[in-house]
Structures are given as C-alpha cells and as structure tokens.
Backbone as numpy.savetxt, mean C-alpha at the origin, in Angstrom:
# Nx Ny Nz CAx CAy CAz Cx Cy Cz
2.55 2.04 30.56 2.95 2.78 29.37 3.23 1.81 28.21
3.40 0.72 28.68 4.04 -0.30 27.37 3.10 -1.10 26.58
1.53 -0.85 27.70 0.70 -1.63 26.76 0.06 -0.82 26.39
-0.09 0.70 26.52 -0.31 2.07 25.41 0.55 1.98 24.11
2.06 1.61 24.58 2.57 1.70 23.26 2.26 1.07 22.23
2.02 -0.47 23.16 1.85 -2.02 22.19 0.09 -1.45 21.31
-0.70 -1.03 21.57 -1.55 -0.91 20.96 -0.99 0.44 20.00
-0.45 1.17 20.55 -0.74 2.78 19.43 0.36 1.54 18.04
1.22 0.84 18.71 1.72 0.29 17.25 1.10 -0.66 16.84
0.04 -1.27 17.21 -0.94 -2.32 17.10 -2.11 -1.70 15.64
-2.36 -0.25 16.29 -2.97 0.41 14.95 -2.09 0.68 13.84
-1.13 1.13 14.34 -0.36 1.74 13.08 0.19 0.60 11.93
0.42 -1.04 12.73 0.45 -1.87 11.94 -1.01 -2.24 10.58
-2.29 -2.24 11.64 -3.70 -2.00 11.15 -3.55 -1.30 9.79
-3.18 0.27 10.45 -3.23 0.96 9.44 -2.22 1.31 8.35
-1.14 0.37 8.08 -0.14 0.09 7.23 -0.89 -1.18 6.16
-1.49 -1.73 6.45 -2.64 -2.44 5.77 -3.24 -2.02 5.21
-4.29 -1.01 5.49 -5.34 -0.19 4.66 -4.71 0.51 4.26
-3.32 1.23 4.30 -2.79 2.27 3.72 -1.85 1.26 2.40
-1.84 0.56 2.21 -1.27 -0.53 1.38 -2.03 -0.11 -0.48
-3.40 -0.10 0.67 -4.64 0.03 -0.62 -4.69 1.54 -0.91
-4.47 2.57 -0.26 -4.84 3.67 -0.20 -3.52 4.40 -0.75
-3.82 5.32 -2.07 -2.73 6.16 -2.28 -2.45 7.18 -1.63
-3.21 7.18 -0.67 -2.87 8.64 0.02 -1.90 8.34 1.08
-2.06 7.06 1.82 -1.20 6.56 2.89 -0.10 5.99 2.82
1.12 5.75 2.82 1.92 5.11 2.37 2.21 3.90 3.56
1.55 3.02 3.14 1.62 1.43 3.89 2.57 0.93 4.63
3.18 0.71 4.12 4.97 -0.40 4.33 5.58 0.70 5.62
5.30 2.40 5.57 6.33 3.22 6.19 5.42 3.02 7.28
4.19 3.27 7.04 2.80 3.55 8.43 3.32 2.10 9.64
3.26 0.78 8.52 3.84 -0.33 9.31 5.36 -0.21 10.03
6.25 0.45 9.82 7.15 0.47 10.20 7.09 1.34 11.30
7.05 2.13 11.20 6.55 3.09 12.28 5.86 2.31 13.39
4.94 1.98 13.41 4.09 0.83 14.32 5.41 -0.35 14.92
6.39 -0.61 14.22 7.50 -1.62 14.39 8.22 -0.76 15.68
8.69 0.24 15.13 9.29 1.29 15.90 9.21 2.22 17.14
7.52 2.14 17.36 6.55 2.18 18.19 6.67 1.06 19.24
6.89 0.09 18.56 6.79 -1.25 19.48 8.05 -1.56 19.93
9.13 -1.27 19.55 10.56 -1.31 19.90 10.85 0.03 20.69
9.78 0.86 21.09 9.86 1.78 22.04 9.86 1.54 23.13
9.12 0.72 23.69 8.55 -0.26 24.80 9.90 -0.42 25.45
9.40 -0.46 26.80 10.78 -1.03 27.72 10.94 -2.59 27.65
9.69 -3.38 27.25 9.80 -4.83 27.28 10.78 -5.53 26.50
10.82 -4.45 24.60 11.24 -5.14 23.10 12.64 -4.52 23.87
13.80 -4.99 23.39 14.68 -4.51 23.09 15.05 -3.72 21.91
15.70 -2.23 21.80 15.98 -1.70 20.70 16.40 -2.79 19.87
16.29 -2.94 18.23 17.36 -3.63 17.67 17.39 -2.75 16.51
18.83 -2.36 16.00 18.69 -1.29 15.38 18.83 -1.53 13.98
19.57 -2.87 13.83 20.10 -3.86 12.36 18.56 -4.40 11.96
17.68 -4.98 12.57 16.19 -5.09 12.47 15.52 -3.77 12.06
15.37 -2.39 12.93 14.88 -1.52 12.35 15.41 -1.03 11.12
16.63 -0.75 10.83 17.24 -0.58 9.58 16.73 -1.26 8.44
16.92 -2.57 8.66 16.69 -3.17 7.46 15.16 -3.31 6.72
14.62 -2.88 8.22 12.44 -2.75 7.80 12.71 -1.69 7.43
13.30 -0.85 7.78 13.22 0.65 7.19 13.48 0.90 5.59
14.60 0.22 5.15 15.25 0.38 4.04 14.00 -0.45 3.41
13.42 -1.67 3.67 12.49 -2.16 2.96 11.38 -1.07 2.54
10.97 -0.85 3.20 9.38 0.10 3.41 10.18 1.67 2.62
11.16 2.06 2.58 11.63 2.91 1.41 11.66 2.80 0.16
12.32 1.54 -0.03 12.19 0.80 -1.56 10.63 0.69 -2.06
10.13 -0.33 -1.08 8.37 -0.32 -1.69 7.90 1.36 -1.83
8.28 2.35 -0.92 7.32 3.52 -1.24 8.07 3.90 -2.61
9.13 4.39 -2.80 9.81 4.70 -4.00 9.58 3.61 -5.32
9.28 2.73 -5.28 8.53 1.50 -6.31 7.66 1.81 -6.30
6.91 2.20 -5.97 5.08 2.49 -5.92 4.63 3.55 -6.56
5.63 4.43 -6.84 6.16 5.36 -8.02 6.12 5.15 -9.17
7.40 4.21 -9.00 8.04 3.75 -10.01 7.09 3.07 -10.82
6.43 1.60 -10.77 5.72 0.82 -11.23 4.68 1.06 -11.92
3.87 2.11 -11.04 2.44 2.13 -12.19 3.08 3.12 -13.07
3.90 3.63 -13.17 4.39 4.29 -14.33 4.91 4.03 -15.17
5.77 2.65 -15.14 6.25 1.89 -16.29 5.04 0.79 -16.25
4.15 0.21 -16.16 2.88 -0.14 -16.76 1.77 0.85 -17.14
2.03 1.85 -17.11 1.43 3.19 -17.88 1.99 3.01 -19.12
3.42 2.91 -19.30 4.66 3.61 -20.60 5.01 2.26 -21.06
4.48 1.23 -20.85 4.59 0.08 -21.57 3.52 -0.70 -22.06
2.06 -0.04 -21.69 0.61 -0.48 -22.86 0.60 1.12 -23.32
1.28 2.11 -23.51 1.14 3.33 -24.26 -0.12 4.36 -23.58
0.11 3.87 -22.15 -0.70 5.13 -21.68 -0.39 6.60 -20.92
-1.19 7.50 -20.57 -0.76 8.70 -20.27 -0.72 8.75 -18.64
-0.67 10.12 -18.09 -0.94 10.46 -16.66 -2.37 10.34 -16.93
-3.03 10.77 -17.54 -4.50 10.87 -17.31 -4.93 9.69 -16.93
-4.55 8.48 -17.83 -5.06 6.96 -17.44 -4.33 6.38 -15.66
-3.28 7.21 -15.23 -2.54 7.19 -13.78 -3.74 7.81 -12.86
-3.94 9.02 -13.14 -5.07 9.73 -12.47 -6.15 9.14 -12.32
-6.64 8.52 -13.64 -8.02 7.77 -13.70 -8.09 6.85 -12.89
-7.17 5.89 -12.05 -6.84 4.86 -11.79 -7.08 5.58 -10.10
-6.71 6.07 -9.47 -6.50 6.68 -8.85 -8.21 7.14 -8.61
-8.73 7.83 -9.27 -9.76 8.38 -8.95 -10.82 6.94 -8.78
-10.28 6.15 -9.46 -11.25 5.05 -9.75 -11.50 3.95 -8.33
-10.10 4.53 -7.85 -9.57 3.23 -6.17 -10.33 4.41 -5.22
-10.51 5.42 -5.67 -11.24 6.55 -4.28 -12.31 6.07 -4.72
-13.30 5.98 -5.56 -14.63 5.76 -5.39 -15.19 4.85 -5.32
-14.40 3.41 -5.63 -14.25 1.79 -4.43 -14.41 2.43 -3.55
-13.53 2.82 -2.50 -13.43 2.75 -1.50 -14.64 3.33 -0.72
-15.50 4.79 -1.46 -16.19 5.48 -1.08 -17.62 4.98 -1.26
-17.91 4.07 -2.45 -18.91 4.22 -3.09 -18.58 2.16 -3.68
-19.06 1.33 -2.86 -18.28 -0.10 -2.89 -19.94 -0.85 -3.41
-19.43 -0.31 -4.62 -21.28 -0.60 -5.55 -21.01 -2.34 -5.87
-19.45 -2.45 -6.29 -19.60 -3.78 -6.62 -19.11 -4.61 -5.73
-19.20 -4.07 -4.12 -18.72 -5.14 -2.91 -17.09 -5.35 -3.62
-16.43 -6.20 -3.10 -14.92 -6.31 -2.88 -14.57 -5.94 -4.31
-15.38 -6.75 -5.20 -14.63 -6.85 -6.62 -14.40 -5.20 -7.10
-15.14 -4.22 -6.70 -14.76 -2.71 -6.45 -13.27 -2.58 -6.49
-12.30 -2.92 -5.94 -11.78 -2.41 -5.74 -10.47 -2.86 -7.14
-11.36 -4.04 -7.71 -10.58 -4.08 -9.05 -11.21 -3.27 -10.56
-12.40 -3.49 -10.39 -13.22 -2.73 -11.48 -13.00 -1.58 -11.17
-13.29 -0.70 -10.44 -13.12 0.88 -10.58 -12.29 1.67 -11.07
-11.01 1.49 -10.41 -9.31 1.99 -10.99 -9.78 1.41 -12.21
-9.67 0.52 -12.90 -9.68 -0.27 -14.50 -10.37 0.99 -15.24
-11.62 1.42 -14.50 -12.88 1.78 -14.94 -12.33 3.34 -15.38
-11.60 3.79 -14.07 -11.29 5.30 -13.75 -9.74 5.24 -15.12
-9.35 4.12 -14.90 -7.84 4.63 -16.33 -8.63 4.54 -17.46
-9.47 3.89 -17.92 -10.28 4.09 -19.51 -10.93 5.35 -19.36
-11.41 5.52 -18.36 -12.32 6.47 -19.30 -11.42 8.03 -19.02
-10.01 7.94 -18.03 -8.97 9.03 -18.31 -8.15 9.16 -19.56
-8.20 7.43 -20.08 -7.67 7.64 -21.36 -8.21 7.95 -22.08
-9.46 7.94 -22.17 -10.53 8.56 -23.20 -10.72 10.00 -23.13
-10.79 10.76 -21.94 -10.32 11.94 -21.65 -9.16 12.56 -22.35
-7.89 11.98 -22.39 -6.82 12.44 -22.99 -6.91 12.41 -24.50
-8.14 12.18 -25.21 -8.31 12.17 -26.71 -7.29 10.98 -27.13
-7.32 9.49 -26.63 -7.15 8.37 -26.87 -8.70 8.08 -27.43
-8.10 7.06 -28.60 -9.13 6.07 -29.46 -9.52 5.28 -28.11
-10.72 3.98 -28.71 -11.28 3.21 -27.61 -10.34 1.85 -27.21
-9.68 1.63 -28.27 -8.88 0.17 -28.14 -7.33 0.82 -27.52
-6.65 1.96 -27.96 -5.80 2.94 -26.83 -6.17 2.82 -25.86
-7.13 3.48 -25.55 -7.20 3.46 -24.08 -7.52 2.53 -23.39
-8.16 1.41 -24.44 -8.47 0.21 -23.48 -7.25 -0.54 -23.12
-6.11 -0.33 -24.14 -5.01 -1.26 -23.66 -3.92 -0.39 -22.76
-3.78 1.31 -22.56 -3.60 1.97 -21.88 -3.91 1.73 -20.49
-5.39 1.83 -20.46 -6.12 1.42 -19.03 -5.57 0.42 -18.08
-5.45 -0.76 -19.25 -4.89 -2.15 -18.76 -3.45 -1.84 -17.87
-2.68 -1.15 -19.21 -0.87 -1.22 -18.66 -1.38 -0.58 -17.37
-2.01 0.77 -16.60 -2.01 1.48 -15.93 -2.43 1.01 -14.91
-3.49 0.26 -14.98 -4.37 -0.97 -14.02 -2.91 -2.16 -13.26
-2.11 -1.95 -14.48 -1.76 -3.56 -14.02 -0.38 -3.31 -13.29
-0.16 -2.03 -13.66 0.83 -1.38 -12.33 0.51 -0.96 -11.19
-0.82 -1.06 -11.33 -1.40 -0.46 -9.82 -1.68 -1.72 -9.34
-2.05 -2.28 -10.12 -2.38 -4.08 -9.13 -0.95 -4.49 -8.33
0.06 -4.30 -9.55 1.52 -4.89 -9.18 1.79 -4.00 -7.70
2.09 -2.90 -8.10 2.51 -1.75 -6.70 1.77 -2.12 -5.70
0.26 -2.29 -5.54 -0.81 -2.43 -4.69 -0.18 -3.81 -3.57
-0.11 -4.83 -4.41 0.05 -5.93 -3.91 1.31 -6.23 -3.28
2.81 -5.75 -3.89 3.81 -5.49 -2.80 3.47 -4.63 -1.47
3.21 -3.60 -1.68 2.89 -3.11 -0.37 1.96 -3.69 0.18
0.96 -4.30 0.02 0.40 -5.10 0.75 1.31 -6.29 1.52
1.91 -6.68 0.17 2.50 -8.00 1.51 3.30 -7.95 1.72
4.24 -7.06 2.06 5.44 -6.29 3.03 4.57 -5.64 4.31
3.53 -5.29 4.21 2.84 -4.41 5.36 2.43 -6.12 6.39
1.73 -6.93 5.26 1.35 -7.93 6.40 2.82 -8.85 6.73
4.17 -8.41 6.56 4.84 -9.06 6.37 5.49 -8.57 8.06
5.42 -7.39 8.04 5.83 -6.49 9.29 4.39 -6.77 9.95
3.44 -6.80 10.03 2.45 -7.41 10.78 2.89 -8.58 11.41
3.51 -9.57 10.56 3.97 -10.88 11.07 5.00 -10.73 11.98
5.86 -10.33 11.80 7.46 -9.94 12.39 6.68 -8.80 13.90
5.80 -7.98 13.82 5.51 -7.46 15.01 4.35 -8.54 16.39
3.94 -9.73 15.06 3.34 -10.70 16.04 3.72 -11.52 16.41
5.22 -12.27 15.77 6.34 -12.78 16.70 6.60 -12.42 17.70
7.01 -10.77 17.53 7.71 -10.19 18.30 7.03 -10.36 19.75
5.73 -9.42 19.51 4.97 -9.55 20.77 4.36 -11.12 21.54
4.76 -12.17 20.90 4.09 -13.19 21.01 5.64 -13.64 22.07
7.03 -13.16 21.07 8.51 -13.55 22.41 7.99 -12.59 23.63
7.45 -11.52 23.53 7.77 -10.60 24.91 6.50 -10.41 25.80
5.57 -11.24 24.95 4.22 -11.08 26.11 4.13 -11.32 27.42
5.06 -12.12 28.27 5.27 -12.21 29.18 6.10 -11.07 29.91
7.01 -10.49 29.50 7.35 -9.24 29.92 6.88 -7.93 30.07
5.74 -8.17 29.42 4.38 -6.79 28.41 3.91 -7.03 29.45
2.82 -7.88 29.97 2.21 -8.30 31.00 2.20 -8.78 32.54
C-alpha cells in the first residue's frame, strides 16, 4: 500500500508542476496534497508543523496568484479583458505550441493585446496594458512554479530518508 501511495503522491507532485503553468489547476495546493499523500504512508512519519507550514505556503501562493496579475493589470492601465486575453492566450500555447516553448511567453502577451484592443483601448494602451497584464502573469506563474518544485524537493528528500523503510 505504501508504494501505491508513494507514487499516487509522486503524480500529484508531477502534477503541481504543470498545474503551476495552468490556470485552471492550482499548483503549489496539487503539490501539497501529493506531500500529504506521502505523509500518509506508514513509512513517513505524520509531521504536522511540516504539513502546516507547506500548507499555509501553497495558500498564500494560490491567493497571490489572484492578487498579482491584477495589480500588473492596474499598474500599466489595463482592464479584465487584457486578464482574460492572457489567459486565453496560455490555453492556446498549451493547445496549439506553434512557437515550441517560446509559446508559452508569446501567446498570453499576444491574447492581453489584442483583449485590450477588444476593450476599445488605443494601440500603444493596450500595448502597455498587455505588458502590465503579461508581467503579472509571468510574476504569479513563476512563484508557483518554484514553490511547486520546491515541495518536489522536500518530497525527494523525504523519500530519499525513508527509502529503505518504503522498500
């Protein structure tokens, strides 16, 4: 049962990664969960001051991830539409990866201009709109990213102290 568990949190770490990138998934919590998963195990010992404190982390990043692209929206003078655009722009990277990796910076950029242009913004508005909106999604993007591989790390310690007990 413990090396069922060690893998089902083995993905969920995985997928606290890709959910890092993905607005639909919320990263940092998916990884924690996978932490929690793995502290299920009869091998890990509960530790509950450890889960707490990943927990409270991976709350803050989801509630920042909010927060952020919205004050780089409201500080180059852009709207929800250029939020949305951004958004629509990281789904069709992901779906449609025309420009290989660099996709996944051009598109969102691509998807907040032309939402700001949508919202009956001028071209130099929305281009500097786009930007603020872009550059909160880069910012948000990239904490949850490296809090997710951060609990990746801390779950490959972990299993790296108890592999002998796992096995």
């Amino acid at each position: 049962m413990d090396i069922f568990l060690v893998i089902v949190a083995a993905l969920f770490m995985l997928l606290g990664i890709i959910g890092s990138m993905l607005p639909i998934l919320p990263g940092p919590l998916t990884s924690w969960i996978g932490l929690l998963i793995f502290h299920l195990t009869d091998a890990v010992p509960m530790n509950w001051t450890f889960l707490g404190i990943t927990l409270a982390i991976a709350i803050l990043v989801w509630l920042l991830d909010y927060i952020i692209p919205a004050l780089g929206t409201k500080k180059f003078g852009g709207s929800k539409a250029g939020m949305v655009g951004t958004t629509i722009g990281l789904l069709v990277a992901i779906f449609f990866p025309i420009f290989g990796v660099f996709g996944i910076i051009v598109w969102p950029f691509i998807g907040a201009y032309v939402g700001e242009l949508l919202n009956k913004s001028n071209s130099d508005r929305a281009l500097k709109a786009a930007f603020g909106s872009f550059l909160g999604f880069l910012t948000s993007t990239f904490i949850k990213f490296v809090v997710a591989v951060i609990y990746l790390g801390l779950f490959i310690v972990k299993f790296w102290d108890y592999k002998s007990v796992l096995f």
